[in-house]
Biotite code that builds the C-alpha atoms (Angstrom):
import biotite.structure as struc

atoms = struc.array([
    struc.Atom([66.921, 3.993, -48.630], chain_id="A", res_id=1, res_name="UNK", atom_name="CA", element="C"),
    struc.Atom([68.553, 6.359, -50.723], chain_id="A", res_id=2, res_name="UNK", atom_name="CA", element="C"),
    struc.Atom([69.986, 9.918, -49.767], chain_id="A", res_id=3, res_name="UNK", atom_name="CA", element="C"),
    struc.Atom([69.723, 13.124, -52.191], chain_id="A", res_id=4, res_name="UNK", atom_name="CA", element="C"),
    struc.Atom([71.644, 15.604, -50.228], chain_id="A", res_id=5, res_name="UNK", atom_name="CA", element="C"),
    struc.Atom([70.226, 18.283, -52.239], chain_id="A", res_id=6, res_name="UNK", atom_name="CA", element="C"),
    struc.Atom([67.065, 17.715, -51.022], chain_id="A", res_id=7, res_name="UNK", atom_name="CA", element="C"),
    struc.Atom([66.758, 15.469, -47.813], chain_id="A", res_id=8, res_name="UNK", atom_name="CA", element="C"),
    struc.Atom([68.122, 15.151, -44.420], chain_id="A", res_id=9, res_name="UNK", atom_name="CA", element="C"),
    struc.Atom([68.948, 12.288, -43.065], chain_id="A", res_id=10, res_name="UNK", atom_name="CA", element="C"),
    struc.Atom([68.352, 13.903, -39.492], chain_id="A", res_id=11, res_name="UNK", atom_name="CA", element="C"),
    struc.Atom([64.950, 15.512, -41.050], chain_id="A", res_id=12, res_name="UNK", atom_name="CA", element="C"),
    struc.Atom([63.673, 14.134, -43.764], chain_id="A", res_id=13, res_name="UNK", atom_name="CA", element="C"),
    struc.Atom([61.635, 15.854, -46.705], chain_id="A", res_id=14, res_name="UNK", atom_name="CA", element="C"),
    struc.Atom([61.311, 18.542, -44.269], chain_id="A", res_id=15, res_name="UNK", atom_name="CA", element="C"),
    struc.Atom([64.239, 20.263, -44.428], chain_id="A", res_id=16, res_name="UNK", atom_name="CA", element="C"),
    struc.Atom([64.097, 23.902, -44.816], chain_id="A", res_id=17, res_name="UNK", atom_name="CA", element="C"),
    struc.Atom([60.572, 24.395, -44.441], chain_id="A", res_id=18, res_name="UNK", atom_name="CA", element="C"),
    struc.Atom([59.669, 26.956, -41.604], chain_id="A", res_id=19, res_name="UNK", atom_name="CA", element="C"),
    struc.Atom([58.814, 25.593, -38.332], chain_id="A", res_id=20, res_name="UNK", atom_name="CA", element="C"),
    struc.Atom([54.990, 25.178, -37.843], chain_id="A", res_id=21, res_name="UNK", atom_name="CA", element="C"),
    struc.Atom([53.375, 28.074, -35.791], chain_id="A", res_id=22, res_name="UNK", atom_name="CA", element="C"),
    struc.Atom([51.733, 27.468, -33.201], chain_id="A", res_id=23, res_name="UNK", atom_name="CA", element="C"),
    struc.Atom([49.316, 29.457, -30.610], chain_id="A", res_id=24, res_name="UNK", atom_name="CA", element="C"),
    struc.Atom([47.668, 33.064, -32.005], chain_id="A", res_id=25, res_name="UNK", atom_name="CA", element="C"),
    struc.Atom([44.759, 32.105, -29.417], chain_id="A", res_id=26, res_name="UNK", atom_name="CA", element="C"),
    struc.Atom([45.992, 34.985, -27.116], chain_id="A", res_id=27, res_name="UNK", atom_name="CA", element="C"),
    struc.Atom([45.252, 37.332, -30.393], chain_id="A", res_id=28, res_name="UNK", atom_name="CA", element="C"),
    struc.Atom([42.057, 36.040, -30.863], chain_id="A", res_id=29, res_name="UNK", atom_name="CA", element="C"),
    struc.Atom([41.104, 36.590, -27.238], chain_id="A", res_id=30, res_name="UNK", atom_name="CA", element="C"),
    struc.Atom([41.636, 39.829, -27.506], chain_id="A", res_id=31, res_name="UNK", atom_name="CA", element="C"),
    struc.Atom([39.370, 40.152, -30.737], chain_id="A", res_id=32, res_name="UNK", atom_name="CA", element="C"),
    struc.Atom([36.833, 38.710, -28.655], chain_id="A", res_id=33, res_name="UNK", atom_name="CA", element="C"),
    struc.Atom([37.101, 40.787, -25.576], chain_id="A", res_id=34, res_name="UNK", atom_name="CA", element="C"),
    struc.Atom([37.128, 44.004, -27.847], chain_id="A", res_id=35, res_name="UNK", atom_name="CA", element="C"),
    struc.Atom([34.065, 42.895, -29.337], chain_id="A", res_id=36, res_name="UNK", atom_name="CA", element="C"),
    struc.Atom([32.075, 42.488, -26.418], chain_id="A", res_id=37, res_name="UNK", atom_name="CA", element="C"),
    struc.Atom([33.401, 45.890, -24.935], chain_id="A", res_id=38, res_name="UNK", atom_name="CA", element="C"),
    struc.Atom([32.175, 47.570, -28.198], chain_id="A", res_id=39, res_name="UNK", atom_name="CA", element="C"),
    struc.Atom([28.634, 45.920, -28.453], chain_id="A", res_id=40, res_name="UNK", atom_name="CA", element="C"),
    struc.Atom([27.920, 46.994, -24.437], chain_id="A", res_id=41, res_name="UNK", atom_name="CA", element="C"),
    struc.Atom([29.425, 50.414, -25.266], chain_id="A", res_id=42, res_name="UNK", atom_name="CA", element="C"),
    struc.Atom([26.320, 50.676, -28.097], chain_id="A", res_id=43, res_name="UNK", atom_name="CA", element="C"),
    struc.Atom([24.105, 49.112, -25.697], chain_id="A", res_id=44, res_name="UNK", atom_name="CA", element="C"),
    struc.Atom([24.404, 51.868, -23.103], chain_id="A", res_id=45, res_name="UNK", atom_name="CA", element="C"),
    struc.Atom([24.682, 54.511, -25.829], chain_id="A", res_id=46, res_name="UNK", atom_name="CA", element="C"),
    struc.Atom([20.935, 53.188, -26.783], chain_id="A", res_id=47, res_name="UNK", atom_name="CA", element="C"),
    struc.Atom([19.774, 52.567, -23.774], chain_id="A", res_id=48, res_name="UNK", atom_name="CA", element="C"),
    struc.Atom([20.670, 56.240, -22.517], chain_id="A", res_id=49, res_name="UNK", atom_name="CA", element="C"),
    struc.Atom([19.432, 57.889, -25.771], chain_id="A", res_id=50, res_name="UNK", atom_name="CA", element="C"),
    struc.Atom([16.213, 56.093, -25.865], chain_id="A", res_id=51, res_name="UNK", atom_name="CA", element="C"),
    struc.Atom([15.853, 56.607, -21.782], chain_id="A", res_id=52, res_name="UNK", atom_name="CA", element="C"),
    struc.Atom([15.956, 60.445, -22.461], chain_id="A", res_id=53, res_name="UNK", atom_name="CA", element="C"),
    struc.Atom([13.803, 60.778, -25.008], chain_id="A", res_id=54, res_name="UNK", atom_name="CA", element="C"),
    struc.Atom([11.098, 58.836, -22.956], chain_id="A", res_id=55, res_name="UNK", atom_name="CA", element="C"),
    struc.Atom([11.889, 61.361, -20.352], chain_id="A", res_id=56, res_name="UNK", atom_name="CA", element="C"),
    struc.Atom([11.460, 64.116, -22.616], chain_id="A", res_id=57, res_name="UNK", atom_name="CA", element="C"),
    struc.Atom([8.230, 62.956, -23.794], chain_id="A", res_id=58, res_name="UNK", atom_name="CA", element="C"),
    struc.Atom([6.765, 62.885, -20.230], chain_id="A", res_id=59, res_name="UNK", atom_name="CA", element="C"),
    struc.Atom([8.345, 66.458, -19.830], chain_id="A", res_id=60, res_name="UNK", atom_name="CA", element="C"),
    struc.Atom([7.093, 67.716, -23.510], chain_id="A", res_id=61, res_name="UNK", atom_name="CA", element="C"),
    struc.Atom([3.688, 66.775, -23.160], chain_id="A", res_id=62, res_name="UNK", atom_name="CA", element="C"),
    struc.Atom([2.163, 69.750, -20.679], chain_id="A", res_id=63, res_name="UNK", atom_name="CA", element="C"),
    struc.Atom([4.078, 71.990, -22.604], chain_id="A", res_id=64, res_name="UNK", atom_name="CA", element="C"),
    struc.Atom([2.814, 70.876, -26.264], chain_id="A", res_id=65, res_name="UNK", atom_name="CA", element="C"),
    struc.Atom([-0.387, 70.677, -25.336], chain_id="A", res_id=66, res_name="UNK", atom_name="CA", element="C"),
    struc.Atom([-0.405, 73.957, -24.355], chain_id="A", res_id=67, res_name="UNK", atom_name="CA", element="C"),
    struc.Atom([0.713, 75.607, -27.300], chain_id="A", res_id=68, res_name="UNK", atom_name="CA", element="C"),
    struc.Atom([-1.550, 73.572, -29.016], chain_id="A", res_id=69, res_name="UNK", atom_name="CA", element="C"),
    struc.Atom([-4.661, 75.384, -27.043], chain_id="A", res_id=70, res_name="UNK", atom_name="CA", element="C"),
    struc.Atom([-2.640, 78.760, -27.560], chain_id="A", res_id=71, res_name="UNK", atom_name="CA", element="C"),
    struc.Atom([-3.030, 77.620, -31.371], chain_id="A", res_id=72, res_name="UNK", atom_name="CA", element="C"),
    struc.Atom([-6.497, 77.180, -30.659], chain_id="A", res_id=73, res_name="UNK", atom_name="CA", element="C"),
    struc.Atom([-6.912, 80.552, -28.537], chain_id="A", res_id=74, res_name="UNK", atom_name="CA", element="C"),
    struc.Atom([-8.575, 83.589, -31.007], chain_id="A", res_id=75, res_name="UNK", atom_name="CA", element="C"),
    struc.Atom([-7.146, 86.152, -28.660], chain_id="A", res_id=76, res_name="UNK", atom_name="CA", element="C"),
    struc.Atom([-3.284, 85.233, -28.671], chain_id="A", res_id=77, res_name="UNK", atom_name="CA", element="C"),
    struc.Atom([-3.538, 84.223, -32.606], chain_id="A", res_id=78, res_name="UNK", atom_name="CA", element="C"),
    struc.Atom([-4.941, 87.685, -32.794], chain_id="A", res_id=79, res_name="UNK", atom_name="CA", element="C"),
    struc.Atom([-1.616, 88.643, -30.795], chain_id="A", res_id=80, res_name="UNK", atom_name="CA", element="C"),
    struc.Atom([0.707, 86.634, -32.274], chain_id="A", res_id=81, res_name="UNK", atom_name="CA", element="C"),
    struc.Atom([-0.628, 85.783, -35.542], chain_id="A", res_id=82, res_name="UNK", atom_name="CA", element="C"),
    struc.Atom([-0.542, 81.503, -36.407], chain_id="A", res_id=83, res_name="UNK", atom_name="CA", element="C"),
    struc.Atom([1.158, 79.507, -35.727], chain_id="A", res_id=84, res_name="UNK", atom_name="CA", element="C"),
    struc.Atom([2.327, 79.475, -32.331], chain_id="A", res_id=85, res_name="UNK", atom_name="CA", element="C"),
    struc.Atom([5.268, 77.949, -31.492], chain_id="A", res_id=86, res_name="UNK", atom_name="CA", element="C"),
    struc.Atom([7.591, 77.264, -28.748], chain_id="A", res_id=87, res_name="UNK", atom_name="CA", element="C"),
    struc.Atom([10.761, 78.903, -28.727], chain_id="A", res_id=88, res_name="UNK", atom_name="CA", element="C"),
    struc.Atom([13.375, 76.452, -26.676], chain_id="A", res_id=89, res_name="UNK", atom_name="CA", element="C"),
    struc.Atom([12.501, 74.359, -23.508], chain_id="A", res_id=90, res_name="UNK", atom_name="CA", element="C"),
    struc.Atom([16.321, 74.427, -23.069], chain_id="A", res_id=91, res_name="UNK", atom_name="CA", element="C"),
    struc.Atom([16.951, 77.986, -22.967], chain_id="A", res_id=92, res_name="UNK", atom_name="CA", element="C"),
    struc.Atom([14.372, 79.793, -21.815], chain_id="A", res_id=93, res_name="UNK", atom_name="CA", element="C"),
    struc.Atom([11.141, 77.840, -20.105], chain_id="A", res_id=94, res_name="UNK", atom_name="CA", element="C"),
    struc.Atom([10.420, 75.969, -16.880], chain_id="A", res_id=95, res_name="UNK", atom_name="CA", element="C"),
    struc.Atom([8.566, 72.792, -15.697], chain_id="A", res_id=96, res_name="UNK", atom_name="CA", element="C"),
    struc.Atom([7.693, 71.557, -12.333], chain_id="A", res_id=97, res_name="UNK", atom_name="CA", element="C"),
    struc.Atom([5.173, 68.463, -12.073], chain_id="A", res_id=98, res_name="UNK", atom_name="CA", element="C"),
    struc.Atom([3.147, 67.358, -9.249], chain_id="A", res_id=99, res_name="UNK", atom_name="CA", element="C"),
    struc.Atom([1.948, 64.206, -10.364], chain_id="A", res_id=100, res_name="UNK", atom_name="CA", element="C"),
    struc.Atom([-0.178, 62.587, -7.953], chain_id="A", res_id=101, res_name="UNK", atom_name="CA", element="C"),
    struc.Atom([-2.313, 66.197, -8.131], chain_id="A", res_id=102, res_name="UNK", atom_name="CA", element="C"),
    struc.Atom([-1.906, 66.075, -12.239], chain_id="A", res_id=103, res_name="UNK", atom_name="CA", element="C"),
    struc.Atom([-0.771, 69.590, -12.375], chain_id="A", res_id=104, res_name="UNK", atom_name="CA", element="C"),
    struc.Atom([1.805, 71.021, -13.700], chain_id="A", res_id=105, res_name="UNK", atom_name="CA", element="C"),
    struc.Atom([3.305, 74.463, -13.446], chain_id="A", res_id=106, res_name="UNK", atom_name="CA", element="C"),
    struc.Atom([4.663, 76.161, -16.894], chain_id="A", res_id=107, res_name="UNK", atom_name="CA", element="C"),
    struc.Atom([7.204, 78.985, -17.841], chain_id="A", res_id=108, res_name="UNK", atom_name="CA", element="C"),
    struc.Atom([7.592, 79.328, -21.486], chain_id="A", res_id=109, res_name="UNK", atom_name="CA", element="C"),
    struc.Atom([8.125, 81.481, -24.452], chain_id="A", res_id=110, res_name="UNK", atom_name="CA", element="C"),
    struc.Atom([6.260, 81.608, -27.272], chain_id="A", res_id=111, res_name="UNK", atom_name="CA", element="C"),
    struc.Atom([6.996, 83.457, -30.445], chain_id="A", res_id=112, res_name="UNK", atom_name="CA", element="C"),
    struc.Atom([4.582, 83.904, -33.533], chain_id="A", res_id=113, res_name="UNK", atom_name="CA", element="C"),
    struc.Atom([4.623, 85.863, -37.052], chain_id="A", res_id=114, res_name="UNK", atom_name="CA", element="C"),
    struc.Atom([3.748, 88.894, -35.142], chain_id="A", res_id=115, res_name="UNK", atom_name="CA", element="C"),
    struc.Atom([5.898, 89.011, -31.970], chain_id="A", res_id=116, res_name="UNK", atom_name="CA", element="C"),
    struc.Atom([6.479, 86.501, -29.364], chain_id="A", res_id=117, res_name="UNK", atom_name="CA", element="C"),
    struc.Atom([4.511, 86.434, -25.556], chain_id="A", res_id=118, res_name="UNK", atom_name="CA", element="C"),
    struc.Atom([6.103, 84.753, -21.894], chain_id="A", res_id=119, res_name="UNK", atom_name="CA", element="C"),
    struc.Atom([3.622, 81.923, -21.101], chain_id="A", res_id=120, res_name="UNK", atom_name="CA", element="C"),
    struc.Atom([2.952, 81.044, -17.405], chain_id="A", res_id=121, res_name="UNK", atom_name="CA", element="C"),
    struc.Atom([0.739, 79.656, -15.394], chain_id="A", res_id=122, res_name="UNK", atom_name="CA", element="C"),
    struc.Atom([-1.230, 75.907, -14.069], chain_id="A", res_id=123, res_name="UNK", atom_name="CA", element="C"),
    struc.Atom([-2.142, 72.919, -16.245], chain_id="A", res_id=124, res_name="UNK", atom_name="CA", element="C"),
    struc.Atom([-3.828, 70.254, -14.965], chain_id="A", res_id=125, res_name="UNK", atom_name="CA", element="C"),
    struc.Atom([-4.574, 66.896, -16.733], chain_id="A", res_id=126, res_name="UNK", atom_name="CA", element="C"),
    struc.Atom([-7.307, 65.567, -18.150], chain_id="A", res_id=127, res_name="UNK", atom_name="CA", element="C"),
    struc.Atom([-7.495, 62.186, -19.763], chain_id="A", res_id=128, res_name="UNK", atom_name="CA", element="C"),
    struc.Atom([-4.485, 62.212, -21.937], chain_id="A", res_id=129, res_name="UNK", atom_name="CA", element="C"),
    struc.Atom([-4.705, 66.034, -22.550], chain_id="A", res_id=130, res_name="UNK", atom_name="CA", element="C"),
    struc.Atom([-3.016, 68.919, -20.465], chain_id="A", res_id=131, res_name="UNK", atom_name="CA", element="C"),
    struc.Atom([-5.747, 71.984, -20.394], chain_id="A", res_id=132, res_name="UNK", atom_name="CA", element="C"),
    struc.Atom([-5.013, 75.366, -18.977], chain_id="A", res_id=133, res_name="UNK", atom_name="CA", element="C"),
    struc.Atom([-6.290, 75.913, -15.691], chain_id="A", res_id=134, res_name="UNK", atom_name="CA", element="C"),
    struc.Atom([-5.036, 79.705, -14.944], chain_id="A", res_id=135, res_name="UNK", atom_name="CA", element="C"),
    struc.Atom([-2.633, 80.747, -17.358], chain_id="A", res_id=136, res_name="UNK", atom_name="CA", element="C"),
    struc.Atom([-1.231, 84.199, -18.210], chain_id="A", res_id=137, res_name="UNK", atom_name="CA", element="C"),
    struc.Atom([-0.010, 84.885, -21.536], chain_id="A", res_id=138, res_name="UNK", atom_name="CA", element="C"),
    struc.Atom([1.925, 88.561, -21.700], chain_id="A", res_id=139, res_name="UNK", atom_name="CA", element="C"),
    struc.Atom([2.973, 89.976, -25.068], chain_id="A", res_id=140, res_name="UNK", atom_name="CA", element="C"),
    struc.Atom([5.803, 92.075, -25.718], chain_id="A", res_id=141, res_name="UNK", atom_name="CA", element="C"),
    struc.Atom([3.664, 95.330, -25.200], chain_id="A", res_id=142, res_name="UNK", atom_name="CA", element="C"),
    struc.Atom([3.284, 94.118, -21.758], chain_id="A", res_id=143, res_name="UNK", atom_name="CA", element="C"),
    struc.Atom([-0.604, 93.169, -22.295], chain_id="A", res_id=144, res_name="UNK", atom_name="CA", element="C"),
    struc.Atom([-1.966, 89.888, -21.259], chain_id="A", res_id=145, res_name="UNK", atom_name="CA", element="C"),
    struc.Atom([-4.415, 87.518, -21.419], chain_id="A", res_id=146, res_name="UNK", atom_name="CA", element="C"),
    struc.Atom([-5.757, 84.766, -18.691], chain_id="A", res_id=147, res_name="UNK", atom_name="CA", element="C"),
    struc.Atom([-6.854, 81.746, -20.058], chain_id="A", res_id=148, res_name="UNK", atom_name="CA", element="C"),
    struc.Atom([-8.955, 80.138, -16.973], chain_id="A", res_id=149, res_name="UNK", atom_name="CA", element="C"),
    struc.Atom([-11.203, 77.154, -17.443], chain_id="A", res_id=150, res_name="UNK", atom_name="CA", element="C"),
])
């Protein structure tokens, strides 16, 4: 066998001088994994919460759109208020109380129109898919009102 000093060993062979071979990195990819997980249940709760809420604010919504939509539908308060009719906020100014095994539902709201805006309270009760008035008091800004009983 023949020695080149220049480029063998004879303790390592052809090998010399190359770097030694690396060896683990599975701690790194671990951690990849773990932090991919953590993200993808992070965006599961996210939806799960948004998506939660908004079915909860559909069931809370629905008394109180179908309302204005009979206010939209009511000759005296367009007269009032002029068309359309809409709600103002549910978050700032308005209240809600359900109870559902009667299918009522009590309402506080404010309305607000081309021509001025009205405080909106009174009973719903449901029928079929539809919330309808039962006693409900619509007061303008002039202090007038109007009941809208059925």
């Amino acid at each position: 066998m023949s020695f080149d000093p220049n480029t063998q060993s004879p303790r390592f062979g052809s090998d010399f001088g190359a770097p030694p071979a690396k060896s683990g990195g599975g701690a790194m990819k671990w951690i990849l994994i773990v932090l991919v997980i953590l993200v993808v249940l992070l965006l599961g709760c996210v939806g799960f919460c948004y998506f939660s809420f908004q079915a909860g604010m559909n069931v809370v919504m629905a008394p109180i759109n179908d309302l204005v939509e009979n206010l939209n539908q009511n000759d005296e308060v367009k007269a009032k208020l002029g068309s359309p009719i809409t709600q103002i906020s549910v978050f700032d100014q308005g209240k809600f109380n359900s109870n559902i095994s009667n299918n009522e539902a009590d309402v506080e709201i404010t309305v607000k129109g081309p021509n001025g805006s009205a405080d909106v309270s009174g009973k719903l009760r449901k029928d079929g898919s539809k919330w309808v008035p039962i006693d409900v008091e619509v007061t303008f800004e002039d202090s007038s009102s109007i009941w809208i009983r059925n």
